[in-house]
C-alpha positions as CSV (number, residue, x, y, z in Angstrom):
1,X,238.9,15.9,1.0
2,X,239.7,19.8,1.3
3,X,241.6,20.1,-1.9
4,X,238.4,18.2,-3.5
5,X,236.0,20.8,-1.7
6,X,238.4,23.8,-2.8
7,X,237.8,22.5,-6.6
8,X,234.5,22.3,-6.2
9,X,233.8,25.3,-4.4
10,X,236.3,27.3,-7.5
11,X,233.8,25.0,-10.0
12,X,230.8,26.5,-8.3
13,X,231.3,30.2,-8.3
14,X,232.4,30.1,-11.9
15,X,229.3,28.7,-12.5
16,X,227.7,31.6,-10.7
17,X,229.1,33.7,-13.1
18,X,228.5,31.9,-16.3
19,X,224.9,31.2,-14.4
20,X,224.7,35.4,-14.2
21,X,226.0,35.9,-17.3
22,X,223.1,34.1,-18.9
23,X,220.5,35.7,-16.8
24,X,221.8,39.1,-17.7
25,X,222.0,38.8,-21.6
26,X,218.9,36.8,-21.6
27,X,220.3,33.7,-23.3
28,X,217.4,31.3,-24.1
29,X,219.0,27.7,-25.9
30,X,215.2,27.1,-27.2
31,X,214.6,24.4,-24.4
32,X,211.9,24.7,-22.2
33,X,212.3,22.8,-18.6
34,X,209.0,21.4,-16.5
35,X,209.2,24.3,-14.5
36,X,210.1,26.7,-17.7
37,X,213.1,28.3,-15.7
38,X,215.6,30.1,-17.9
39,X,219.0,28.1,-18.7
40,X,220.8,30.9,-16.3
41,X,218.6,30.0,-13.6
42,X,219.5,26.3,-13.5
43,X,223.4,26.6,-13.5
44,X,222.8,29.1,-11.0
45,X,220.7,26.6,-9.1
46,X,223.1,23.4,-10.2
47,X,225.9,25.8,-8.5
48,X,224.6,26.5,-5.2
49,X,223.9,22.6,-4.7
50,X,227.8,22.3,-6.0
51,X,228.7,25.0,-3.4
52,X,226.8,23.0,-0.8
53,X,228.0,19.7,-1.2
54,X,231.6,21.6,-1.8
55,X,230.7,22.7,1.9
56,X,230.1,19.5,3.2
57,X,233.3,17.8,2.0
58,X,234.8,20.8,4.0
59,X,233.3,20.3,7.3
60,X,232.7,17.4,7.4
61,X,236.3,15.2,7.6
62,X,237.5,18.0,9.9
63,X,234.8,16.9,12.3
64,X,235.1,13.3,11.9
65,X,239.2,14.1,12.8
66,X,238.5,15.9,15.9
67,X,236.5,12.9,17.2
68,X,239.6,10.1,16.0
69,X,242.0,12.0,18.1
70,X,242.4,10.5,21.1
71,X,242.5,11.7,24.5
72,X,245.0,11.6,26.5
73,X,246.1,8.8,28.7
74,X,245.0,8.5,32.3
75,X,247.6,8.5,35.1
76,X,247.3,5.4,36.6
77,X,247.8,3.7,32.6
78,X,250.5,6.0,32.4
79,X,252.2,4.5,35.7
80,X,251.1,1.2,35.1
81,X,252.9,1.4,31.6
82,X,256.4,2.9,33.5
83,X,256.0,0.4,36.0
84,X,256.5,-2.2,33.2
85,X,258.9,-0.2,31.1
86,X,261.0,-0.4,34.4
């Protein structure tokens, strides 16, 4: 899951660019949105929700491995087990 997040977190800041890039030289495809935002604007937006769920798929899995690690045995299972080893 972190090589996925990596790739999408490399996905979404070259959007940022291509997303600034477009603000700056004013690039206008002819569209026009429901909210009339400039086509910059929405890969800019598009990215940050890319960078976010890129985020996620970060955190995430090494949570969910921290909690399947498991503790360590207590003594008395640990001398009941060498009691039947013996």
């Amino acid at each position: 899951m972190k090589r996925i997040a990596l790739i999408g977190a490399i996905l979404g800041l070259l959007l940022i660019a291509d997303g600034i890039y477009m603000v700056v030289s004013q690039y206008n495809g002819g569209e026009t949105q429901a909210w009339n935002l400039p086509d910059g604007w929405i890969v800019i937006i598009s990215a940050a929700v890319l960078l976010i769920a890129s985020l996620l798929a970060y955190v995430l899995p090494s949570r969910s491995q921290q909690a399947a690690t498991p503790a360590a045995p207590e003594p008395a299972i640990k001398a009941e087990v060498e009691a039947e080893q013996a």
